[in-house]
SEMI-656070 format. One record per atom (N, C-alpha, C, O): residue in three letters; z, y, x; residue number from 0. Coordinates in Angstrom, 3 decimals, padded with zeros to 6 digits. Atoms other than C-alpha are relative to their C-alpha. Example, Ala and Ser with C-alpha at 12.3 -4.5 7.8 and 13.67 -1.06 7.14 Angstrom:
<rs>
> resn,up,north,east,resi
> ala,000.000,-001.190,000.890,0
> ala,007.800,-004.500,012.300,0
> ala,000.000,001.200,000.900,0
> ala,000.665,001.181,001.936,0
> ser,-000.060,-001.190,-000.820,1
> ser,007.140,-001.060,013.670,1
> ser,000.730,001.090,-000.770,1
> ser,000.899,002.198,-000.261,1
</rs>
This chain:
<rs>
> resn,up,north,east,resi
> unk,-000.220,001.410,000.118,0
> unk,002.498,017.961,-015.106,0
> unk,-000.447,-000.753,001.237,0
> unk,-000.864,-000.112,002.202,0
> unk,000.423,000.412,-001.139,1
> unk,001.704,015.161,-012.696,1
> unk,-001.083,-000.228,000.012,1
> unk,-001.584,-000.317,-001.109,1
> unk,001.334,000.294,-000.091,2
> unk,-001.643,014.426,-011.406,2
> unk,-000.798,-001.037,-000.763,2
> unk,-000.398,-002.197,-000.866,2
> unk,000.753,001.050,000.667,3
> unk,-004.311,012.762,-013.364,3
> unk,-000.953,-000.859,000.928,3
> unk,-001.497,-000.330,001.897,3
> unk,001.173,000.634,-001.191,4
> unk,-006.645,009.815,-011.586,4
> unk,-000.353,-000.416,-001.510,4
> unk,000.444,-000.551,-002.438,4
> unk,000.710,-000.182,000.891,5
> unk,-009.272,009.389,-014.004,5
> unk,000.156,-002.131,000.434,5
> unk,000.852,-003.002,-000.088,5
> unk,000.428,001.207,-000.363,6
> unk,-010.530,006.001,-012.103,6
> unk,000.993,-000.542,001.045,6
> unk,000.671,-000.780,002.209,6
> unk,-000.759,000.886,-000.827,7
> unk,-007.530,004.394,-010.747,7
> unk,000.237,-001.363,-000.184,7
> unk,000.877,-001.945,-001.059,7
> unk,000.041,002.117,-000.288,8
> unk,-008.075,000.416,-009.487,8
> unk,001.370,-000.474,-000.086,8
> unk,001.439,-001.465,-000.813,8
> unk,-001.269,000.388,-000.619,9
> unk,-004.287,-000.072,-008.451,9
> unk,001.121,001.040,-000.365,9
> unk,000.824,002.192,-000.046,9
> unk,-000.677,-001.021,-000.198,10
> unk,-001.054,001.801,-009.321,10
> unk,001.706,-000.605,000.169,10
> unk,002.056,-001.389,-000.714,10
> unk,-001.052,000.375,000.137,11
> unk,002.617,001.125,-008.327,11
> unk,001.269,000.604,000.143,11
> unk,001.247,001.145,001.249,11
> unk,-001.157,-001.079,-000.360,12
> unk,006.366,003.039,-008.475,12
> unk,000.259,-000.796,000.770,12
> unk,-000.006,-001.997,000.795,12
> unk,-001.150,000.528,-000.659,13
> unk,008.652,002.743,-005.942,13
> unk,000.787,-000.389,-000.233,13
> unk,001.429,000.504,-000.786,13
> unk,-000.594,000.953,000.951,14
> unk,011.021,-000.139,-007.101,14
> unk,001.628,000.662,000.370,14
> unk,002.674,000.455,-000.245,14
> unk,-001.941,-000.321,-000.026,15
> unk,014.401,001.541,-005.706,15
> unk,000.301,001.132,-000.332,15
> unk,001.434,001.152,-000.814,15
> unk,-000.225,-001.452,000.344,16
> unk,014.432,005.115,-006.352,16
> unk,-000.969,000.398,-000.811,16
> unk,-000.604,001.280,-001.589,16
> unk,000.740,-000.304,000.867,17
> unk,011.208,005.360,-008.164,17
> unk,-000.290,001.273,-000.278,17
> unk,-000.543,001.640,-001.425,17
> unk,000.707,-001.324,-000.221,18
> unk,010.220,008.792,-007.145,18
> unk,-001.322,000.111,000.686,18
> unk,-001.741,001.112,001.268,18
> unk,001.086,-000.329,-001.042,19
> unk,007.113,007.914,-005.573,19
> unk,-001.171,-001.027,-000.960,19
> unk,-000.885,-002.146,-001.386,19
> unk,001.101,000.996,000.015,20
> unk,004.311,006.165,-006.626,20
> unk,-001.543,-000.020,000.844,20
> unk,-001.771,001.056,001.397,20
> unk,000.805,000.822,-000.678,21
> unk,001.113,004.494,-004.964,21
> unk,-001.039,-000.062,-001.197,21
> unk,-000.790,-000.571,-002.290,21
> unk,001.234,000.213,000.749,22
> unk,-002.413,004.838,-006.532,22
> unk,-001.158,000.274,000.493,22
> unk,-001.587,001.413,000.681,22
> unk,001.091,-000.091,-000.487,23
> unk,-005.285,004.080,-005.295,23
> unk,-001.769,000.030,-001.186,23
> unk,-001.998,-000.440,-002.301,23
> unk,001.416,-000.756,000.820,24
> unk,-009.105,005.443,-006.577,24
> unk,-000.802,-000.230,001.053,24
> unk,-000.531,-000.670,002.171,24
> unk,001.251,000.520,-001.060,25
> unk,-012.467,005.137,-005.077,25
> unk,000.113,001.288,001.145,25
> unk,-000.689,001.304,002.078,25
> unk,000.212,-000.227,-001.217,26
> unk,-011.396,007.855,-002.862,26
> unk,000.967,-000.334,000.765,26
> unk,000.490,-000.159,001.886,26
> unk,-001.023,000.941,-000.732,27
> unk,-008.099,006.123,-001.206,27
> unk,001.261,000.297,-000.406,27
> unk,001.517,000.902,-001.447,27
> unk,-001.402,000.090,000.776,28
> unk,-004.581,005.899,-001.552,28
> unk,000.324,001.331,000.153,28
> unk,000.070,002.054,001.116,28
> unk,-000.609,-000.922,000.211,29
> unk,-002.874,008.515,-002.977,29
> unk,001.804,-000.228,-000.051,29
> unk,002.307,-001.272,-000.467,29
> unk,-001.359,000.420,000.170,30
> unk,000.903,008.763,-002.814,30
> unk,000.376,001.468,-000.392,30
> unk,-000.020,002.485,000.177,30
> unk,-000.809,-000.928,001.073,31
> unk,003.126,011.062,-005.615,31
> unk,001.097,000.159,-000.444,31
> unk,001.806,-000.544,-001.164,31
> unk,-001.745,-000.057,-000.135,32
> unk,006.134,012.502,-005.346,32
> unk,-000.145,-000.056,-001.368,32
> unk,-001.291,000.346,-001.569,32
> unk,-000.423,000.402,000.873,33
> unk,006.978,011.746,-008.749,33
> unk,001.251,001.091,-001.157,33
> unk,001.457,000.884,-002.353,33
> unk,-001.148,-000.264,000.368,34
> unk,010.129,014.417,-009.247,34
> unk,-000.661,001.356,000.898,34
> unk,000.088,002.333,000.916,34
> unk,000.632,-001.799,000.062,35
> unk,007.649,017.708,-007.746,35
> unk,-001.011,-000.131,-000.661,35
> unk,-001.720,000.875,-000.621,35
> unk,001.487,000.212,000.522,36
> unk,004.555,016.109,-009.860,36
> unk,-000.939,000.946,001.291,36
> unk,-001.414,002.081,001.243,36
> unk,000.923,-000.383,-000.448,37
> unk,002.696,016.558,-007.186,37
> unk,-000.485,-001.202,001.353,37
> unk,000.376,-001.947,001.820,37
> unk,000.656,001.161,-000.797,38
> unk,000.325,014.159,-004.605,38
> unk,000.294,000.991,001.403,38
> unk,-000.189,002.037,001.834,38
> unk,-000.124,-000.580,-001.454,39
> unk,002.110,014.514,-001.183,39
> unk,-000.855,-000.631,001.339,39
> unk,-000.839,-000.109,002.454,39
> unk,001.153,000.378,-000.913,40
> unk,-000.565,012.403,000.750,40
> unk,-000.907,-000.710,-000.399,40
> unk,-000.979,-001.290,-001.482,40
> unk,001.537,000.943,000.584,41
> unk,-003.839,010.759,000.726,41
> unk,-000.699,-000.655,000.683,41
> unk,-001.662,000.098,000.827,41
> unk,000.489,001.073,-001.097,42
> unk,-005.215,008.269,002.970,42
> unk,-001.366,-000.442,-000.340,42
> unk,-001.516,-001.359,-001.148,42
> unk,001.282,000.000,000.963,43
> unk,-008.892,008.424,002.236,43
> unk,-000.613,-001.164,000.669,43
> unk,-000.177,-001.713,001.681,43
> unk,000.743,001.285,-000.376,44
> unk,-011.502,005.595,002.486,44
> unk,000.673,-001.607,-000.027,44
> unk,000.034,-002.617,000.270,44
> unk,-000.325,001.290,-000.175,45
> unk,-009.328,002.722,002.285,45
> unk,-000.156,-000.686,-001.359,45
> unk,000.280,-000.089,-002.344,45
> unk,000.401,000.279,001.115,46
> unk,-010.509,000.465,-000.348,46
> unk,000.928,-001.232,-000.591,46
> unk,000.341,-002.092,-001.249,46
> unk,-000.834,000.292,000.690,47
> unk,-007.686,-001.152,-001.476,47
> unk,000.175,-000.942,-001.303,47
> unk,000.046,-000.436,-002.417,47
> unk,-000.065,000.941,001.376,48
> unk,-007.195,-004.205,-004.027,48
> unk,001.290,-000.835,-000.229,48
> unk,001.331,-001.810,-000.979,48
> unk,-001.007,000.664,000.175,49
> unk,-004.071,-005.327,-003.864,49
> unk,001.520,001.172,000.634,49
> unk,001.385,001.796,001.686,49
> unk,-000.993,-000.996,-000.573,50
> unk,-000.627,-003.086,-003.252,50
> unk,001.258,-000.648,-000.135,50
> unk,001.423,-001.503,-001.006,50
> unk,-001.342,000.230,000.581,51
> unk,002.994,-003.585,-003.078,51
> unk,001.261,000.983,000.922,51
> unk,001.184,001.397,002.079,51
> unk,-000.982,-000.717,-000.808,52
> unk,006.256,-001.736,-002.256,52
> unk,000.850,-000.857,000.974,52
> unk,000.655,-002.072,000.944,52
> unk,-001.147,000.264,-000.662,53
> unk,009.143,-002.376,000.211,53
> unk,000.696,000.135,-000.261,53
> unk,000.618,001.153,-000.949,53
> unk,-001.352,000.405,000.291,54
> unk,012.509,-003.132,-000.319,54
> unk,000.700,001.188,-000.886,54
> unk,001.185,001.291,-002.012,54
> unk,-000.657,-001.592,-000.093,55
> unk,013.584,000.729,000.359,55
> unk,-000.965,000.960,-000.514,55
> unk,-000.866,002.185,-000.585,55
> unk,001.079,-001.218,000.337,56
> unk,010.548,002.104,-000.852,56
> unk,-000.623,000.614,001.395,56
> unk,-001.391,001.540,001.134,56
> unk,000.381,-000.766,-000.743,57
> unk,009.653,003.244,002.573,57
> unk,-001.426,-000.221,000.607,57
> unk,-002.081,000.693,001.108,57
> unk,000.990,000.240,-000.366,58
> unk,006.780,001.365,003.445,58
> unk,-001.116,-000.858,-001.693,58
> unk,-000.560,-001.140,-002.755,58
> unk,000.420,000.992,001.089,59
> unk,003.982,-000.662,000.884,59
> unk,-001.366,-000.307,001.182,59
> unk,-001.996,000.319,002.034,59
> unk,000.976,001.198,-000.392,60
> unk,001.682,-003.370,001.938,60
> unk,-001.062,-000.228,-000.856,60
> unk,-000.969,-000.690,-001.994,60
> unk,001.370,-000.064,000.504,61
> unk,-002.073,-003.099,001.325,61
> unk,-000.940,-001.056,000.177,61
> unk,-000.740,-001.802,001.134,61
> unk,000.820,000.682,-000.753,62
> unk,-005.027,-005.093,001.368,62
> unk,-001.363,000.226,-000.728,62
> unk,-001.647,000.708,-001.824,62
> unk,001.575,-000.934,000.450,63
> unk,-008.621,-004.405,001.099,63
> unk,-000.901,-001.543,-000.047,63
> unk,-000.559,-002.234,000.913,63
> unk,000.687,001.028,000.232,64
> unk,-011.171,-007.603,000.016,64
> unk,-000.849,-000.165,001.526,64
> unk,-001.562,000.680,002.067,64
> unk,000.503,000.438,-001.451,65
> unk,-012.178,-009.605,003.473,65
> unk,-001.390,000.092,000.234,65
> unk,-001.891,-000.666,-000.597,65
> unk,001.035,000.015,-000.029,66
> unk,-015.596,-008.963,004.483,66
> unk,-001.005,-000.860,001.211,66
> unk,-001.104,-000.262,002.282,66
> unk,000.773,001.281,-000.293,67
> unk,-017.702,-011.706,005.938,67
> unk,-000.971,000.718,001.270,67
> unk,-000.757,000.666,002.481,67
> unk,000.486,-000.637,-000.816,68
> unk,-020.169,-009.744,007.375,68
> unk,000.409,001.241,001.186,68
> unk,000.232,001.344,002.400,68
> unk,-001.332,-000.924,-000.957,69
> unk,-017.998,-007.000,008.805,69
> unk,001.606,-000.021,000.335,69
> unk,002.472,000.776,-000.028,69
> unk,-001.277,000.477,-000.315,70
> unk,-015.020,-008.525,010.164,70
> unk,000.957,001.034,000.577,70
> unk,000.864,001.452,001.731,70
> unk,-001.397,-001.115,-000.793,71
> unk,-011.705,-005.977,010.628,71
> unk,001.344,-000.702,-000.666,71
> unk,001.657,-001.784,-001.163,71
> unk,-001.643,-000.174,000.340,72
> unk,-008.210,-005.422,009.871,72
> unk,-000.221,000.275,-001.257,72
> unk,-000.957,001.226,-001.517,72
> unk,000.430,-000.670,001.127,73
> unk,-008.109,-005.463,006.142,73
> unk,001.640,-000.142,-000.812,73
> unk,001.831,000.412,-001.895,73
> unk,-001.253,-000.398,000.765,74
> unk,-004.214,-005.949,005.205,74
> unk,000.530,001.068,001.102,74
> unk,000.172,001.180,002.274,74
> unk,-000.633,-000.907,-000.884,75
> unk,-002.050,-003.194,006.435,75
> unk,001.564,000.501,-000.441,75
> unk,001.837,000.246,-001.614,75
> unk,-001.593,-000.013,000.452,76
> unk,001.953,-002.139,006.170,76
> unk,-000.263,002.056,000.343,76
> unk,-000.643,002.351,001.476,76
> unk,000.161,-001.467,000.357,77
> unk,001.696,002.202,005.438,77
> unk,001.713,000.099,000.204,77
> unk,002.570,-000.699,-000.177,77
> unk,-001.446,-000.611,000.529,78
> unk,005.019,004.266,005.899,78
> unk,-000.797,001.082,-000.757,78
> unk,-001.855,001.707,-000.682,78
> unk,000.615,-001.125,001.713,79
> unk,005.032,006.307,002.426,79
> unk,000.482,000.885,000.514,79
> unk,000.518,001.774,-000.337,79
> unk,-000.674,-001.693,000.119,80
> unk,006.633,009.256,003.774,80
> unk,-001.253,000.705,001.404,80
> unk,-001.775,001.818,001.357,80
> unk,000.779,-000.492,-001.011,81
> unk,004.439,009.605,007.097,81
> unk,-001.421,-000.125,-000.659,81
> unk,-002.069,000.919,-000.731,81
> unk,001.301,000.265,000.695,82
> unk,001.210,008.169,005.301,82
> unk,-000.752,-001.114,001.652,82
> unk,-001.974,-001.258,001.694,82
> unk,000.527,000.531,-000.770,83
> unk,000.397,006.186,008.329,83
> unk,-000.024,-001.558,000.496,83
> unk,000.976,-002.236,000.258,83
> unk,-000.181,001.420,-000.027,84
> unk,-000.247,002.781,009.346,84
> unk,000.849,-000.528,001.130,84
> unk,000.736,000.025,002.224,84
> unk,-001.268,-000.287,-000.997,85
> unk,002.680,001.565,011.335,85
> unk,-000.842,-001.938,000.191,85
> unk,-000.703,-001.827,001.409,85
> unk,000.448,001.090,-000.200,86
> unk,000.887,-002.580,011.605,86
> unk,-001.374,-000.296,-001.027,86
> unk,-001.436,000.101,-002.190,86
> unk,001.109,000.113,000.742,87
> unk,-002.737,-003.821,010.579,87
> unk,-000.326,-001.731,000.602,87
> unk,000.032,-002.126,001.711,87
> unk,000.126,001.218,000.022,88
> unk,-003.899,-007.575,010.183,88
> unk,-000.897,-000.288,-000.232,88
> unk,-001.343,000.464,-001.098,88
> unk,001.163,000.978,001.399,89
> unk,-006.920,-009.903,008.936,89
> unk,000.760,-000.957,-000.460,89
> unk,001.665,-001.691,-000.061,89
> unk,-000.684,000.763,000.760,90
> unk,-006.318,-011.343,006.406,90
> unk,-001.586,-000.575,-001.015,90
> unk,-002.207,000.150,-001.791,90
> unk,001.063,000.725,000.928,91
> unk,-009.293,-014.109,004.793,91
> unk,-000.036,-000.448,-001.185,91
> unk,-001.070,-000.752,-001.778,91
> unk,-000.489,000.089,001.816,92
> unk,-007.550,-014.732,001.290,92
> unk,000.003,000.465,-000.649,92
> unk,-000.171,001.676,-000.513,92
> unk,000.039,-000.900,001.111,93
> unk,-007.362,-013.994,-001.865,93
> unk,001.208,001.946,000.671,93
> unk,002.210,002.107,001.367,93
> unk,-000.845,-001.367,-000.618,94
> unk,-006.074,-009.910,-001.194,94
> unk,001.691,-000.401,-000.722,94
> unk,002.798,-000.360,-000.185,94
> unk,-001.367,000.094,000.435,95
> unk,-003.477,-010.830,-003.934,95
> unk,001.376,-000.659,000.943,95
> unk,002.484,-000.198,001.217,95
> unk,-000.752,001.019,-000.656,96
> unk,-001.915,-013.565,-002.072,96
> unk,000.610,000.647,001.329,96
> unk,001.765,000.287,001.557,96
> unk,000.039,-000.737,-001.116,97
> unk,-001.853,-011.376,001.204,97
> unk,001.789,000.961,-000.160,97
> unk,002.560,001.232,000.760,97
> unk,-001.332,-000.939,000.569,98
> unk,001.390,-009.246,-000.678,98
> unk,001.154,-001.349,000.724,98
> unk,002.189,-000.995,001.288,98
> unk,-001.508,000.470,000.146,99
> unk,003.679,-012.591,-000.227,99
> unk,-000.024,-000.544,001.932,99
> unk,000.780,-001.270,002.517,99
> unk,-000.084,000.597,-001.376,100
> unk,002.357,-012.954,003.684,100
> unk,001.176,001.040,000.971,100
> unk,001.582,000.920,002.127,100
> unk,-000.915,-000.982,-000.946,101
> unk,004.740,-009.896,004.511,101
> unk,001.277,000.009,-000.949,101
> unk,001.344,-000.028,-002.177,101
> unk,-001.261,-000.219,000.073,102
> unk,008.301,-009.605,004.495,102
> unk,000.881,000.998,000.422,102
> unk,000.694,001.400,001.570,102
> unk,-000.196,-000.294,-000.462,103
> unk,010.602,-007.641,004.526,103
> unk,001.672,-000.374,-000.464,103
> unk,001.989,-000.880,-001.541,103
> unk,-001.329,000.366,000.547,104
> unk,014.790,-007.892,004.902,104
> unk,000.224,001.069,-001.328,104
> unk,-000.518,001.896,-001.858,104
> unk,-000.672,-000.857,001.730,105
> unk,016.609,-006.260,001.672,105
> unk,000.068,001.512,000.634,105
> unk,-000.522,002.471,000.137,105
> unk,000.137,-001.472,000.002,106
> unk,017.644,-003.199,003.903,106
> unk,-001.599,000.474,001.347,106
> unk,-001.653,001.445,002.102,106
> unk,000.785,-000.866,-000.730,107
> unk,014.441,-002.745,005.833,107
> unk,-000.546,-000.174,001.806,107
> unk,-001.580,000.016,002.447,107
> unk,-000.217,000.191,-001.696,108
> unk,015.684,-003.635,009.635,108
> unk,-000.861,-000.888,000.531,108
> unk,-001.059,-000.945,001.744,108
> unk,000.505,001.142,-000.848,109
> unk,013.507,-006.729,009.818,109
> unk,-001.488,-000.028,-001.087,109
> unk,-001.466,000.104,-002.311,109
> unk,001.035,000.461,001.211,110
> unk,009.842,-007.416,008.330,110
> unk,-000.938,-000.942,001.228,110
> unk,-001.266,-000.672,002.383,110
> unk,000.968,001.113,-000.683,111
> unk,007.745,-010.481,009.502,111
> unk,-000.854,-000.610,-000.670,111
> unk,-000.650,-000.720,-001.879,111
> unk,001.099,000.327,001.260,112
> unk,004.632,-011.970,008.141,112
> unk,-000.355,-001.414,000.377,112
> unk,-000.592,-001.711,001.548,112
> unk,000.502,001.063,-000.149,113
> unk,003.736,-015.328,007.677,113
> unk,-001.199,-000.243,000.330,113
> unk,-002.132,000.535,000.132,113
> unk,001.589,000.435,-000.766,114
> unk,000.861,-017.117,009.310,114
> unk,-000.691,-001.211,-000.881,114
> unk,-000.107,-002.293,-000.952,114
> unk,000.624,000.913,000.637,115
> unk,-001.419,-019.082,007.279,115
> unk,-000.092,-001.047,000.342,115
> unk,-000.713,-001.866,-000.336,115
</rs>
């Protein structure tokens, strides 16, 4: 069967083909092929509170709660098939809110993020 996460914060399918899903746990995102039940990558340490997919499913847009004292990059745009971060941002808002600062077109060709 497919993998169990006991303690998963976040979980989301891929909205166009829906062979993949996105779940993140206290040890980082996991991503699951869905159609081999099995977890084809894992992106550890990223602490993650907010998720969402892309258009095509190919990328999803993260964001991790802003930290005051340790100021970084805490939203980020992941390709799901490479597992890697292809753009990284700060972002000082609610994490939720952070999902509607990125865009992307319907097929993919264009994604731009609004500026607060």
């Amino acid at each position: 069967g497919l993998p169990i996460y006991q303690k998963a914060r976040v979980a989301k399918f891929a909205p166009l083909k829906g062979n993949q899903a996105a779940i993140v746990t206290d040890v980082g995102l996991h991503f699951v092929d869905l159609e081999a039940k099995k977890e084809e990558l894992l992106m550890v340490q990223l602490d993650i509170v907010a998720l969402e997919y892309s258009p095509c499913d190919n990328y999803v847009i993260c964001c991790e709660k802003w930290n005051m004292s340790k100021p970084t990059d805490n939203l980020f745009i992941i390709d799901t098939k490479k597992g890697r971060i292809v753009a990284k941002f700060e972002w000082k808002k609610s994490p939720k809110e952070s999902m509607k600062s990125i865009r992307f077109s319907q097929d993919e060709s264009y994604c731009f993020r609004l500026v607060p």
